[in-house]
C-alpha positions in Angstrom: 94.7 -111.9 23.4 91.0 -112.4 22.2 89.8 -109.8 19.6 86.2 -109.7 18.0 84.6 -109.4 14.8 83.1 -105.9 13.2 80.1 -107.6 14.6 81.3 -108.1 17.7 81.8 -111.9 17.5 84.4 -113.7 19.3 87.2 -114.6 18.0 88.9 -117.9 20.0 92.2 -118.7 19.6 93.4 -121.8 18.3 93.8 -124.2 21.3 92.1 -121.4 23.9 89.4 -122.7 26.2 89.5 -125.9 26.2 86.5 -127.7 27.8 84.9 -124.3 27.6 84.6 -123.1 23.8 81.3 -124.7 23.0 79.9 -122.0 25.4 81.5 -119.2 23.5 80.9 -120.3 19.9 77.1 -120.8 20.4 77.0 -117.5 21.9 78.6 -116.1 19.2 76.0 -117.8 16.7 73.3 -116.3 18.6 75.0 -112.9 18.2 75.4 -113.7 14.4 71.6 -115.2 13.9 70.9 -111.5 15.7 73.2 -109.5 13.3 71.5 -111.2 10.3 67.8 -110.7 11.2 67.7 -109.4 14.3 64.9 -106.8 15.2 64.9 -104.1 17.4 62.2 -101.5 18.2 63.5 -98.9 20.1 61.7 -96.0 22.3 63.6 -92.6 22.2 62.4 -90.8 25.0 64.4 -87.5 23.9 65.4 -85.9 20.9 69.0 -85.4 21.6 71.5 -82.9 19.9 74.4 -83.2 17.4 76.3 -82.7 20.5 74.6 -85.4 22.9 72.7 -87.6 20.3 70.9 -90.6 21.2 73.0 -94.3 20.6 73.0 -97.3 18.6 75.5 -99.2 20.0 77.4 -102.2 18.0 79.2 -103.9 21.6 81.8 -106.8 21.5 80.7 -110.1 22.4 77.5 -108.6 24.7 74.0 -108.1 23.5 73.1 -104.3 22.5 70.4 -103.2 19.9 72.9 -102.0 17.2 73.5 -105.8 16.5 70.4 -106.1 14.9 69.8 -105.3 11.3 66.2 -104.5 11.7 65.9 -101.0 13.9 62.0 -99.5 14.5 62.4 -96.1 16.5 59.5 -94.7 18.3 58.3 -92.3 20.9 56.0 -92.6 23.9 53.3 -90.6 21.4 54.5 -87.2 22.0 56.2 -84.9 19.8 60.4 -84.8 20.7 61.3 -82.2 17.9 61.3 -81.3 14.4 64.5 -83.8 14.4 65.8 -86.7 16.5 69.8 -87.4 16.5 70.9 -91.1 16.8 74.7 -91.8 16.7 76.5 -95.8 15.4 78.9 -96.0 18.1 81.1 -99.4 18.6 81.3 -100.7 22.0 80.3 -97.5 23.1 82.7 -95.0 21.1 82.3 -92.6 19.0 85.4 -92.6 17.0 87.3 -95.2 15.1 87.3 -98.0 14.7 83.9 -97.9 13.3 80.9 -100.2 12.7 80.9 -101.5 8.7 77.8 -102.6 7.7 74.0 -102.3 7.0 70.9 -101.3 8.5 67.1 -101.3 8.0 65.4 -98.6 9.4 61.5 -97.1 9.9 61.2 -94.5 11.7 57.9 -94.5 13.2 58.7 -91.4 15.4 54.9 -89.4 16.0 56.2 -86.3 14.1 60.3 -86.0 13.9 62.5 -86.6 11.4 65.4 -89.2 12.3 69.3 -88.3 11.5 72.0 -91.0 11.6 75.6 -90.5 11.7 79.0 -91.9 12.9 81.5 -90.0 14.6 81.2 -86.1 14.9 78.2 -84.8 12.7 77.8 -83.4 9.7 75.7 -83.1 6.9 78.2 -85.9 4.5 78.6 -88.5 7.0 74.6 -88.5 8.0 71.0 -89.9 6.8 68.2 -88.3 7.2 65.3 -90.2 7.4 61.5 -88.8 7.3 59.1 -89.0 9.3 57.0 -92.4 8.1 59.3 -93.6 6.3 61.6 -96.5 6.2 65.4 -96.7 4.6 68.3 -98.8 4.4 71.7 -97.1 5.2 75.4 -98.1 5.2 77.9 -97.7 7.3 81.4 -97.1 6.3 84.7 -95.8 7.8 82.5 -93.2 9.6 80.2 -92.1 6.7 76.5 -93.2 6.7 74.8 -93.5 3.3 71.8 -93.9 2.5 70.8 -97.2 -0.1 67.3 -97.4 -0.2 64.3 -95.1 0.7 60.6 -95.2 0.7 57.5 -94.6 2.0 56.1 -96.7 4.9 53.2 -99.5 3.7 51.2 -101.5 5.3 48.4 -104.4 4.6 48.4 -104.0 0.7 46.1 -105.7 -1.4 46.2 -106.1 -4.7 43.6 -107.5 -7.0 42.4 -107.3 -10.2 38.7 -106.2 -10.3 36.0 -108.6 -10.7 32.3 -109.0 -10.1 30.9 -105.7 -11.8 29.8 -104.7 -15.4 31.9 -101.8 -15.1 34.8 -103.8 -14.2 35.0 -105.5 -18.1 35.8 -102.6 -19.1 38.5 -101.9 -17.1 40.4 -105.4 -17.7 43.9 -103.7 -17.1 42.4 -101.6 -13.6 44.1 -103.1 -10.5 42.7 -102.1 -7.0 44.6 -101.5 -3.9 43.3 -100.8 -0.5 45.0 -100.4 3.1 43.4 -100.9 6.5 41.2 -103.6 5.7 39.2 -101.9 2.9 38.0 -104.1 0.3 38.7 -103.7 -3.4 36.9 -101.7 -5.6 37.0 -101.6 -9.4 39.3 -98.8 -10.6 39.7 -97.3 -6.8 43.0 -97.2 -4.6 41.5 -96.1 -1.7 42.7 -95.3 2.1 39.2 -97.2 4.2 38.5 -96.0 8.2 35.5 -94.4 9.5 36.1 -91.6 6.4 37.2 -92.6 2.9 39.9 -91.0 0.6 39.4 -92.7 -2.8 41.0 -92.6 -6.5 39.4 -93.6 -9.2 42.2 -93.5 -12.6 40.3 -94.2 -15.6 37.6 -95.5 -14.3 34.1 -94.1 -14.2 32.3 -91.2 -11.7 30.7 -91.7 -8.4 30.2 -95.3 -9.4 28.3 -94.8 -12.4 28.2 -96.3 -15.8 30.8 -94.2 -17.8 30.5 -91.9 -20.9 33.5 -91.7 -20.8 37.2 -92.2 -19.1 37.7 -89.9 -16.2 40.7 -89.5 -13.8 39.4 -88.6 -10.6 40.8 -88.2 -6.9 38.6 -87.6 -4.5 38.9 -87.5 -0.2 36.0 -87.9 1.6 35.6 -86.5 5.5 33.1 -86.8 8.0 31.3 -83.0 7.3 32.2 -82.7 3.5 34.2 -84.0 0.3 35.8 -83.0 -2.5 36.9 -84.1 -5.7 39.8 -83.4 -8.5 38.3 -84.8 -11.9 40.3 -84.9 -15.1 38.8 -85.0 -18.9 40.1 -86.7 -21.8 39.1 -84.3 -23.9 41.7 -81.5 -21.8 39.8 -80.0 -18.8 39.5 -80.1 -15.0 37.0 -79.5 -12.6 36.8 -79.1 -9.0 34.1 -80.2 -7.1 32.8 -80.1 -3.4 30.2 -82.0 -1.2 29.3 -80.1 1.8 26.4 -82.6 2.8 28.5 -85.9 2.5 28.7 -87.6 6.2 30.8 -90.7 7.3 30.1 -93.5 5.2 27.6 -91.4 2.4 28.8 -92.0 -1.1 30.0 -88.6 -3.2 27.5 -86.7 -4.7 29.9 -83.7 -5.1 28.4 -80.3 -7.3 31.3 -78.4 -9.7 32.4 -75.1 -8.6 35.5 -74.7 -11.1 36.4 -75.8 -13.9 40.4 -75.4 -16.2 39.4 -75.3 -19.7 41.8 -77.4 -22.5 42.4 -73.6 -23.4 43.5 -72.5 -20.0 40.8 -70.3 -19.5 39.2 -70.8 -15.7 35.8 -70.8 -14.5 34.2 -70.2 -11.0 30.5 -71.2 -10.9 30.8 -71.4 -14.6 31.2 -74.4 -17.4 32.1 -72.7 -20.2 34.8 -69.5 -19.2 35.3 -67.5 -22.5 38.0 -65.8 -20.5 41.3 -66.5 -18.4 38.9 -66.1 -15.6 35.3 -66.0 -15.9 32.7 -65.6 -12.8 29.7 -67.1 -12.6 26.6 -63.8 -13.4 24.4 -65.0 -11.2 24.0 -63.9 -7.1 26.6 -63.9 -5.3 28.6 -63.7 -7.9 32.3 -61.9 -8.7 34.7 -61.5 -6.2 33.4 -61.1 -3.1 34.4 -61.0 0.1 32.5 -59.7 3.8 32.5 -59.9 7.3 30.0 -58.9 9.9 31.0 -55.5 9.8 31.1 -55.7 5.8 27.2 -55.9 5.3 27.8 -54.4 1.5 29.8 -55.5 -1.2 30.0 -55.3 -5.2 31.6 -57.5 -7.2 33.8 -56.6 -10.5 33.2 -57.2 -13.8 34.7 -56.1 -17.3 33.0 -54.1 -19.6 32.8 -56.3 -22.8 32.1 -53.2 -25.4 34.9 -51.8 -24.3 37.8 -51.6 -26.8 40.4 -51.2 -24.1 41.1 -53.3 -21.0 39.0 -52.0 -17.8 38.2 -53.3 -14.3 34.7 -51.5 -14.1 33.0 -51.2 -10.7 29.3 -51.3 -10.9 26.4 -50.1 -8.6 23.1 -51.8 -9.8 20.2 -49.7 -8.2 16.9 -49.4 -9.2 16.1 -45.9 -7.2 19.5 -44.1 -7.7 20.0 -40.9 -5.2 22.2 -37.9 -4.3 25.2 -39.4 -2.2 25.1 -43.0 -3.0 28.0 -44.4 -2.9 29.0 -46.1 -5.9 32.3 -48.4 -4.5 34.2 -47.9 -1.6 37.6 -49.3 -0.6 38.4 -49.9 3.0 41.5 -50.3 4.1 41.7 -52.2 7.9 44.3 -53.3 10.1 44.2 -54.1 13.9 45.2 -51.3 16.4 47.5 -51.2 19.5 44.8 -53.8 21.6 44.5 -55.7 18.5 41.0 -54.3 17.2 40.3 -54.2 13.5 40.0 -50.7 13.2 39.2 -48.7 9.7 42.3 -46.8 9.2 41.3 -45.4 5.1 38.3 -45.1 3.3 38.0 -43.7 -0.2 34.8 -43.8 -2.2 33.2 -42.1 -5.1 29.6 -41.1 -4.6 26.7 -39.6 -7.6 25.2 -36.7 -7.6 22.4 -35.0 -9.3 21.2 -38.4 -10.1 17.8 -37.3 -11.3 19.5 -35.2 -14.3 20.6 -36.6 -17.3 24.1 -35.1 -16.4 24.8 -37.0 -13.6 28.0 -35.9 -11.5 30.2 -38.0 -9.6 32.1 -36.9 -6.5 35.4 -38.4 -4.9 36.1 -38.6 -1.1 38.8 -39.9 1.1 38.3 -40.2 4.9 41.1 -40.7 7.0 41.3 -42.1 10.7 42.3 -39.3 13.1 42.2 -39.7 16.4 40.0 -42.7 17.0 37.2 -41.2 14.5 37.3 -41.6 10.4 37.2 -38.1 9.4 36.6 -36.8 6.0 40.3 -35.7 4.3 39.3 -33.8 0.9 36.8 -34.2 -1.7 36.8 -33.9 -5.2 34.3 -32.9 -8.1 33.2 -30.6 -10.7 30.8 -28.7 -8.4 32.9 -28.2 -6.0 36.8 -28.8 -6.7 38.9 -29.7 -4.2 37.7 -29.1 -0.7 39.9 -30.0 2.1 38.6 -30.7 5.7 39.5 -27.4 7.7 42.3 -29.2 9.8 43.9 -30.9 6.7 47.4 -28.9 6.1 48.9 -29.5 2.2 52.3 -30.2 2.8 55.2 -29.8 -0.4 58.4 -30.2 0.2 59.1 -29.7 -3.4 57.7 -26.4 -3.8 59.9 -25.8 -0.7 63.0 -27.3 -2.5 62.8 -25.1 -5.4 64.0 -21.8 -5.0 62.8 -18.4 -7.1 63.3 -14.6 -6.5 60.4 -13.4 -7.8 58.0 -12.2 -5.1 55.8 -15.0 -3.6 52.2 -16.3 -4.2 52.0 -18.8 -1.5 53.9 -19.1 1.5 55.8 -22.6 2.2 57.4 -23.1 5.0 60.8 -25.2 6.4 58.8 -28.2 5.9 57.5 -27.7 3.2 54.1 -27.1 4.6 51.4 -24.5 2.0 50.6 -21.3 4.4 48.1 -18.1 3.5 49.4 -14.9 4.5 47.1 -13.6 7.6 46.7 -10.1 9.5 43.4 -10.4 11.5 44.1 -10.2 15.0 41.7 -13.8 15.5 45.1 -15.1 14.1 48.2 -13.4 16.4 49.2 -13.7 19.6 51.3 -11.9 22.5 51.2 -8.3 20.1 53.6 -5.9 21.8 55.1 -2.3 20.0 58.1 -2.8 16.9 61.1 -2.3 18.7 63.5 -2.3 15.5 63.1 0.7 13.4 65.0 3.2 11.6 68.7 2.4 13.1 68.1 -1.4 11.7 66.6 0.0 8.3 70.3 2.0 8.0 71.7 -0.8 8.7 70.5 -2.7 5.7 72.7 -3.3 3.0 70.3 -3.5 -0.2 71.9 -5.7 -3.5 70.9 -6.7 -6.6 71.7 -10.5 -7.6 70.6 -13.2 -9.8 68.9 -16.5 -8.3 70.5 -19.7 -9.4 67.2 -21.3 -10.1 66.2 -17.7 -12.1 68.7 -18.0 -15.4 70.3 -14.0 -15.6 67.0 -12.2 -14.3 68.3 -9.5 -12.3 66.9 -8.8 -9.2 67.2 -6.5 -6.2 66.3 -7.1 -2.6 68.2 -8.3 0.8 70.5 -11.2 2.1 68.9 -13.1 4.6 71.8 -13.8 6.7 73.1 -9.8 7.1 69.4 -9.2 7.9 69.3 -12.3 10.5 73.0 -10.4 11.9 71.1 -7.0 12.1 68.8 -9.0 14.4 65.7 -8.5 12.8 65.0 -12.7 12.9 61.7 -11.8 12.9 61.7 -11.1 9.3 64.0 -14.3 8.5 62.3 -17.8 7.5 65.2 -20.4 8.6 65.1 -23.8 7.1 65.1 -27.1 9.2 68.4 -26.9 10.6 68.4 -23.0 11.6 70.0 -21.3 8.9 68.7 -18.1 7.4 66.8 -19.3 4.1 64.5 -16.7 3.2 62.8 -13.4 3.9 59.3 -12.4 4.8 59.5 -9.2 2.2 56.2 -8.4 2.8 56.2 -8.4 6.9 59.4 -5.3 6.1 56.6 -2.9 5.6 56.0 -2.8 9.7 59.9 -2.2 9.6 59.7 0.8 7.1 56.9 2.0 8.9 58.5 2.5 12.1 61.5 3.9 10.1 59.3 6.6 8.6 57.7 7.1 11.9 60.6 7.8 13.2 62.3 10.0 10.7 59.1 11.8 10.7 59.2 12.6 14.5 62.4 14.2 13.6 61.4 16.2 11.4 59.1 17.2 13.0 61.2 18.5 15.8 63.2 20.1 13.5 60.4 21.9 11.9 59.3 22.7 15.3 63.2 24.0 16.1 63.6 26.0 12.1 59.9 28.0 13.3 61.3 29.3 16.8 65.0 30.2 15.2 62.9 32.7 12.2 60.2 33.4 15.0 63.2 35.5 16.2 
């Protein structure tokens, strides 16, 4: 019976094939050549699944990519996935016995990661490999290890630097450059139509030294920017917004980390953990179109305490300017950006020398920002005439005493009314002087009111008498309190009642004595 290697190779049998084993043996020392340096670049035209993976296949005595050590997997230049599966299989199978041995890998995929695995997947018997870079695994008894694993290069040259003043200086500087860029004193450097550069140690924008600088820098084809380390402790970050394809750096500081930790922004020298620049445009500031004023913050340095102080700078002050304003967006329903909060503080009598400051928050109500309240000294607090003050609390905290403010279920502040501007569908008292005997008058203590005694009604016997109409009921329709001072319309009819029976009695005592 013939059997094969783990590599596939033949195996002849002592005596077997006569006349014909020369064929079979320099086959099989193709096959090994192929299993020692063979290379395979391979084209995965999906990404596959766990499930369904794609296959490197190790076959018996037959030619198949997963006999060669050297495996390059790409794509047709379109993205397959975040991932792409690839499964060791031997002579087609996924399951033992396996393929033993190793494997060089890059995977060159446009923008996937690469897993390898034998048998069924999971996350101990796989590799992953990522995207640009290459590794070598092992395979053993169905487990895949990975031994080695770095990042992708390509056309590396390494030099020491020669030919410059600069370069004595920097006997110990090697250079290294990749696609055909040419060595430059102290400067590993990426070279196409834009330039990414690093300069370690060396000296700035090609320029004789002061001193020792670590710099990286990445140059595009609208711009640059640059990274630049001190000896002495600090970094700065610079920009070039003028630098085109090709241009050398000339890059301007716009922050700096002091050896202290303080940071600067537009400044070289921050006294503070962050310190911005005094000059125009300065502070933090940020606009749009619709934003055509801002105001930046500063601190107040003669103050003893910490403050974050707002500050209007106007040389003809007025009634009503507006000293900051906060304004809160967000986009609407048909995505919009829509002012949904505004609150500002404005001054007033300016021209004093008691100026008066005034605080106002507007508040977007149906499609328009509409003043909410206003606060000052002149005038208190002033809602807008549709603005309801809702407090639960108030509501949630019981007392017997008589009432100063009405609140109702929800909690919502009311003023007693009587005006007839303010009622609606007025028809005569029907409930009178039956209901008012009907009453059952107590005295009690509130829980909320220590031992106060005090006297009144129960709200649920007067909601059973069926006057509701005196009744306030909380949110889920129980009786909860009673409109004392709405009674008076009930004792009223009472005593107009009792009074038109007395006065036909007094009418029925005259006509008996009349006789």
């Amino acid at each position: 019976m013939t059997t094969y290697t783990n590599l596939g190779i033949k195996q002849i049998d002592t005596g077997a094939e006569a006349g014909t084993w020369g064929t079979s043996t320099n086959t099989n020392f193709g096959y090994i050549d192929t299993s020692i340096v063979g290379y395979s670049s391979i084209t995965l035209s999906s990404a596959g699944t766990t499930g369904a993976p794609n296959t490197l296949n190790v076959a018996d005595y037959a030619a198949s990519d997963g006999r060669n050590r050297l495996i390059n997997y790409t794509d047709s230049g379109s993205t397959l996935g975040a991932t792409c599966y690839v499964q060791i299989t031997k002579n087609g199978s996924a399951t033992a016995p396996y393929f033993d041995g190793y494997y060089f890998i890059r995977n060159s995929l446009t923008d996937s990661n690469l897993v390898v695995f034998q048998g069924t997947y999971s996350a101990g018997n796989a590799v992953t490999i990522i995207n640009g870079l290459d590794a070598v695994i092992r395979c053993s008894g169905g487990v895949v290890t990975v031994v080695y694993n770095k990042p992708q290069l390509t056309n590396i040259a390494v030099g020491r630097p020669t030919g410059s003043t600069a370069a004595t200086t920097m006997q110990q500087t090697y250079c290294v450059s990749t696609g055909g860029g040419t060595p430059t004193s102290g400067f590993l450097y990426s070279h196409g139509s834009n330039r990414a550069s690093w300069v370690c140690n060396g000296y700035r924008n090609n320029t004789s030294p002061t001193n020792q600088w670590t710099s990286l820098a990445l140059g595009g084809s609208s711009g640059a920017a640059m990274i630049e380390m001190d000896p002495t402790g600090y970094m700065t970050f610079s920009t070039d917004s003028s630098k085109t394809t090709g241009s050398t750096f000339s890059v301007t500081e716009r922050m700096r980390i002091a050896n202290d930790g303080n940071v600067g922004i537009g400044n070289t020298n921050p006294t503070y953990r962050l310190t911005i620049d005094a000059g125009a445009n300065s502070g933090i500031y940020c606009t749009t179109s619709a934003l055509t004023t801002s105001y930046f913050v500063s601190t107040d340095s003669s103050a003893t305490a910490m403050s974050a102080v707002y500050y209007k700078d106007s040389a003809t002050p007025a009634d009503g300017d507006d000293l900051v304003i906060f304004r809160c967006y967000g986009n609407n329903s048909i995505g919009t950006a829509t002012e949904y909060v505004r609150f500002f503080v404005e001054a007033l009598d300016v021209t004093s020398t008691t100026e008066d400051g005034r605080f106002s928050l507007s508040l977007q109500d149906a499609g328009t920002l509409t003043s909410a309240f206003t606060i000052s000294f002149t005038d208190g607090l002033v809602f807008n005439s549709s603005i309801k003050v809702t407090a639960p609390y108030i509501y949630a905290t019981t007392t017997a005493t008589a009432a100063n403010v009405n609140v109702d279920s929800s909690g919502v502040l009311k003023r007693s009314t009587s005006s007839l501007r303010y009622k609606t569908d007025i028809t005569p008292a029907t409930h009178g002087l039956n209901e008012v005997l009907a009453l059952n008058p107590v005295t009690y203590k509130g829980i909320h009111d220590g031992d106060t005694v005090f006297g009144g009604l129960i709200a649920e016997e007067v909601d059973a008498v069926g006057l509701s109409e005196f009744v306030v009921y909380d949110s889920e329709g129980r009786p909860d309190a009673l409109a004392y001072s709405n009674m008076v319309s009930l004792l009223i009819k009472a005593i107009q009642e009792q009074q038109s029976v007395i006065e036909e009695l007094k009418t029925r005592v005259a006509a008996v004595e009349s006789k």
